[in-house]
N, C-alpha and C positions, 0 to 999 in steps of 0.2 A: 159742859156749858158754863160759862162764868158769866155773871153780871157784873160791870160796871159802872157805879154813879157817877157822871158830870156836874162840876157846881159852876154856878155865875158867878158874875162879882162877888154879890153879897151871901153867899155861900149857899145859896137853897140848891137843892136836886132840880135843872132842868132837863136832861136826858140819860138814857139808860143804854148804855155799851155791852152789846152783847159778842161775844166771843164763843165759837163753836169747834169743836173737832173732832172730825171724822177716823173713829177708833176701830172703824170695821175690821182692817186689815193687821192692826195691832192683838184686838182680842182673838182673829182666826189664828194667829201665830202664836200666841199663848197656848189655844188650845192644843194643837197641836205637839208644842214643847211640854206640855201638860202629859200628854197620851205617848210622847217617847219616855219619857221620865218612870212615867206607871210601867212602864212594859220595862223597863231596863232594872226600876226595882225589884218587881216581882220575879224576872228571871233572877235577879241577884240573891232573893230570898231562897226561890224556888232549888236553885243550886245548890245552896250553903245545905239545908235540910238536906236532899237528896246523896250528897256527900257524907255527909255525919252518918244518913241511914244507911248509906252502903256499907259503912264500917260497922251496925249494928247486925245487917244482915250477915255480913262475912263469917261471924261468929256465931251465929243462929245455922247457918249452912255446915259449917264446918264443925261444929258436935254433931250438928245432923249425921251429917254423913259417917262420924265414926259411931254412933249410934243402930245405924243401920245397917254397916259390916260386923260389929259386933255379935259372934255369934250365939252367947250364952243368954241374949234378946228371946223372951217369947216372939212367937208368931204378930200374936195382935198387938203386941204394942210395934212393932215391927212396924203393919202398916201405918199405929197411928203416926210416929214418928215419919215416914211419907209423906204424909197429909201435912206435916207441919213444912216437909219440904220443897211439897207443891205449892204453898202458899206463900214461903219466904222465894223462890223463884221468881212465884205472879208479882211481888211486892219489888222483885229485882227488876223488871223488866218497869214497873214501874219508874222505879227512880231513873233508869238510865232514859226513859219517855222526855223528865224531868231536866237530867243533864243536858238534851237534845234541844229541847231549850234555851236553859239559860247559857249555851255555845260553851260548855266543859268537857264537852265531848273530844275524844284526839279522833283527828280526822287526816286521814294518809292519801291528800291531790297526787291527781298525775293528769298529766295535762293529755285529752281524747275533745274527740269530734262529740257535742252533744247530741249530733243525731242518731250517732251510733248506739248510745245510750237507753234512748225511747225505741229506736230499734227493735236494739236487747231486748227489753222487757213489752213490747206491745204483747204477744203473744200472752203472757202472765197477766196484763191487764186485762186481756180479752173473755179469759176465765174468771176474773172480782168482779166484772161487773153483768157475766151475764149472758145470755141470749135478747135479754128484751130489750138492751140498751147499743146500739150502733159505735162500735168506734171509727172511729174516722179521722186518720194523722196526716197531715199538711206541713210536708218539711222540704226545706228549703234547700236547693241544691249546692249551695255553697256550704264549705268548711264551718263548723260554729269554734274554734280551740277553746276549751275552756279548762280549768285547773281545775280537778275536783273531785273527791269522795266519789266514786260511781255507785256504790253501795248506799251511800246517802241520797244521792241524788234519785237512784231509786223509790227507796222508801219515801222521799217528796211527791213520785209521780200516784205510788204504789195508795199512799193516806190520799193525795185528790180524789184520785179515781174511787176510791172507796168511796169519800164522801159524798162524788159526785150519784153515784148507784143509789145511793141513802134518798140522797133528793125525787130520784127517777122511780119510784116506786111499780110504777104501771109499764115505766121503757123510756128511751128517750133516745137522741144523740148524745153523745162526748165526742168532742174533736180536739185536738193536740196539733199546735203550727210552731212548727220555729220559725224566726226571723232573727236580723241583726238590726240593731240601731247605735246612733251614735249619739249619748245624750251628751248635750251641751248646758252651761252654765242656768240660760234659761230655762230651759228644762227642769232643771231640779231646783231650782226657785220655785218655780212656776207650781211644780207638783209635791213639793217637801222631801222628797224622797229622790238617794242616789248622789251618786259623785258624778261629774262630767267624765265623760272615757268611751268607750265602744263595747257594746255588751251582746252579751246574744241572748236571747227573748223566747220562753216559752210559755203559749197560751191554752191554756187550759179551759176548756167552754162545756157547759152542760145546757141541756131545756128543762131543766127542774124547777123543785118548789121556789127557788131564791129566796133571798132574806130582806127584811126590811134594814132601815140606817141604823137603827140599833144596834139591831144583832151583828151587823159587817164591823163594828167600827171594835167590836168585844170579840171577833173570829178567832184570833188569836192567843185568845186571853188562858192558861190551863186551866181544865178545871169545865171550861167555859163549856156545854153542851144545849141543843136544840132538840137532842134525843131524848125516849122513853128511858126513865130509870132502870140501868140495867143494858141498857143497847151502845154504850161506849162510855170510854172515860173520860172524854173533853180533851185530849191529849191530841189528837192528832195534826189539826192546825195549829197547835204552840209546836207542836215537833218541826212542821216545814216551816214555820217563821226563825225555830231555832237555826237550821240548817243550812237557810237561805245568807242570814243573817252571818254565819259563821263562814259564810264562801263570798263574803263581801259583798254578797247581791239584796236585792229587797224586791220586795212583792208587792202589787198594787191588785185591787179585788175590786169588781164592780158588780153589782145585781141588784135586782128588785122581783119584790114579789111577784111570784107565778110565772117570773121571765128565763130561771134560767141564773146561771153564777160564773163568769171567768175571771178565773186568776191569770196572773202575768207575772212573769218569775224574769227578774233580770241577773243576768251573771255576767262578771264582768269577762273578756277576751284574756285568753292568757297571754301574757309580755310574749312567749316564742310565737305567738301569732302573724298572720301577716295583717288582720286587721289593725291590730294592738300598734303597727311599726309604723303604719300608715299618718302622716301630719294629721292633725282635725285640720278641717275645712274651715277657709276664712268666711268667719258668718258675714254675708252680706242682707244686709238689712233690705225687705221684697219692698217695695215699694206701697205704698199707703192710697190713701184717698179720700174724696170729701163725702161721699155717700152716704144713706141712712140705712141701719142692717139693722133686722130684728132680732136679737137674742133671747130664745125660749130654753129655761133649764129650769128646773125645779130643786134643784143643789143650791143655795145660794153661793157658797163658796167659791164654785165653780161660776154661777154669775156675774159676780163680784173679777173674778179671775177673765172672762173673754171681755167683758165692759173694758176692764184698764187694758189688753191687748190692743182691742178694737182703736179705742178709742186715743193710746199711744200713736196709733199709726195714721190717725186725723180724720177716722170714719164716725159719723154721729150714731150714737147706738141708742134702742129703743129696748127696754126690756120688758120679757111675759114671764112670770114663774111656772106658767102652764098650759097645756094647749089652747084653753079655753078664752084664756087674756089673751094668748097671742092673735088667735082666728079675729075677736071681738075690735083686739087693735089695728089688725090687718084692715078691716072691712074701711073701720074711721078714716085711717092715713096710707090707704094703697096708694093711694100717688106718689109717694113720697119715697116709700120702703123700695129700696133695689132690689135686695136680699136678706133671707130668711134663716135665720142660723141658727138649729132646733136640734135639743136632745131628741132620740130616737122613741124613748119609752120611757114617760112618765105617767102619774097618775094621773085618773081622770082620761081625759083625753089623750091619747098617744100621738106623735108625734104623726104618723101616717094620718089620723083621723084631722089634725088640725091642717095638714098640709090639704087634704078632699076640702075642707071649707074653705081656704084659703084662695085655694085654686079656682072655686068657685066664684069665687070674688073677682080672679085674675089668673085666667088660664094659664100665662106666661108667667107665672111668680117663679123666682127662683129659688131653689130649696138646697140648704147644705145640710146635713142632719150629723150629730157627732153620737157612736155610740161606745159601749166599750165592750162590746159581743164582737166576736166574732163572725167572717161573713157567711161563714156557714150557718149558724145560729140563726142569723141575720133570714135567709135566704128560706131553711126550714119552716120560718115563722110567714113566711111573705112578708117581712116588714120593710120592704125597699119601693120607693114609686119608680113611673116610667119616670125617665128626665130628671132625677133626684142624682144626690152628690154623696159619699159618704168618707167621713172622717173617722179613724179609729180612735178611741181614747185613752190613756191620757196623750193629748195635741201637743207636738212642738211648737210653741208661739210662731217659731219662723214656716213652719208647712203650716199652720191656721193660715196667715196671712198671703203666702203665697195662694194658695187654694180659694181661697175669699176672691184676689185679685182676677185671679185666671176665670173664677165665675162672673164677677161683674163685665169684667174684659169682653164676653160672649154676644 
């Protein structure tokens, strides 16, 4: 905010110029460049060590082991020199945890179907996480080609699933869907993450403890653990960010407490694809309108991000942080509000519960809800009304808008 004085003639202060601007979008984007920076240091750090110490261990192993064929060795020291080799191992496996990360890994693509992949390994899943816990995998009938470490790829599904079991303590669902999308420019504006290209999409859904904004936005971090001292080494989400990372893909994680955690792993199509070959489609901009929509999200980010959508496309937007402000706004200006554009589960009031007052208000209200569960999840929970709409997240600005239209259109 700047103040400016105006003078009269005779040079006294008669009025005061105030100038304003609006940094919201400026400092979300710092943060942002902030939090790739930390993560690109740390793996840069994380690597450099992990390197140096494989060369410490190489020579810790390698007397080891002439040590231990050494036959004029007593017995007991025998094993204890074991023990040192059991530990310079654990230490090995660590750093290469470490390499997996900071993407120093050599990793040997070959371009398969990703469904064949989850395939492959469901059966192996089926045993980490359990009798108590349901899998349930939703793949898509089409070709996904992807270039890629199968063995890494793995080990991405191999640490979810694990994680996700951690979370399920008592039992749960896990479901695994593949899809394709094709992100566009918008797209990765919109969301910070990804190239424009055509990628193919694995989601990853649990009904677990979930995490609050803190802990998701640190998921990645190594090191980083929500475990009992002693129950893992924080390593495992830096290892699929490494991995993802290194296959030119990136991940997007949505959760909230007591909801449940899905990850979404994008990778990009391999060039011999036939997606890959296929023109992008000429974006045509959906048509707009002059309407009042209510947008309830408890993200501001994300608030801040459907307002300028909405509102680019010439719809008057009204916003609620929460179900609570929404229901409360609803009741004031139902006449007004056409439609309801509402996170699915936030605190406090959840989006189901604001839509029962809502509706109360105005039987016919219309409801689009955006979550980033899965519909299984979804479905397990009862979180869907009769007459409701639902939008997966993260939203291509161009299907928001279209979806927006074809409800009001109704």
């Amino acid at each position: 905010m700047k103040k400016i004085p105006l003078f009269d003639n005779q040079g006294k202060v008669r009025f005061l110029l105030g100038i304003a601007e609006d940094i919201t979008e400026r400092k979300q984007l710092e943060e942002k460049l902030l939090q790739s920076q930390k993560m690109e240091a740390i793996g840069q750090l994380a690597g450099g060590v992990a390197h140096d110490f494989n060369n410490i261990l190489m020579v810790i192993l390698g007397y080891g082991s002439i040590l231990v064929n050494e036959e004029t060795l007593p017995e007991r020291q025998k094993e204890q020199v074991e023990q040192i080799m059991n530990a310079a191992d654990k230490a090995a496996k660590l750093t290469s945890d470490l390499l997996a990360f900071s993407r120093k890994q050599v990793i040997k693509p070959a371009t398969m179907d990703l469904n064949d992949i989850i395939l492959h390994v469901e059966k192996f899943l089926s045993r980490i996480i359990g009798e108590d816990v349901q899998l349930r995998a939703r793949l898509t009938p089409r070709e996904l080609q992807v270039d890629v470490d199968r063995g890494q790829i793995e080990q991405v599904l191999i640490n979810l699933a694990t994680n996700a079991r951690d979370a399920m303590p008592k039992g749960g669902l896990l479901t695994i869907e593949t899809s394709a999308q094709r992100i566009d420019e918008a797209f990765a504006q919109a969301n910070g993450i990804g190239v424009p290209g055509p990628y193919a999409v694995i989601s990853i859904s649990d009904t677990g403890a979930g995490m609050d904004e803190q802990t998701r936005r640190r998921i990645f971090e190594p090191f980083f653990t929500t475990k009992e001292v002693g129950k893992g080494t924080g390593l495992g989400m830096s290892i699929v960010y490494g991995i993802i990372q290194q296959h030119s893909g990136f991940v997007n994680v949505y959760s909230e407490p007591g909801l449940g955690t899905t990850f979404r792993i994008y990778l990009p199509f391999s060039e011999q694809s036939a997606e890959a070959a296929l023109e992008p489609e000429v974006a045509v901009a959906p048509p707009g309108g002059t309407e009042t929509i209510l947008v309830v999200e408890d993200e501001p980010d994300l608030r801040l991000l459907l307002q300028n959508i909405l509102s680019g496309a010439g719809y008057r937007v009204l916003l609620a942080e929460n179900g609570q402000v929404a229901a409360d706004l609803y009741a004031a200006r139902a006449g007004e509000i056409a439609l309801v554009l509402m996170d699915m589960i936030m605190p406090g009031m959840s989006g189901k519960e604001a839509c029962h007052v809502i509706r109360a208000v105005d039987p016919a209200a219309k409801v689009l809800y955006t979550s980033g569960y899965t519909m299984d999840i979804i479905k397990s929970r009862d979180l869907l009304d009769e007459g409701t709409e639902l939008l997966m997240k993260p939203v291509r600005p161009v299907e928001l808008l279209k979806k927006v239209r074809e409800m009001l259109d109704r």
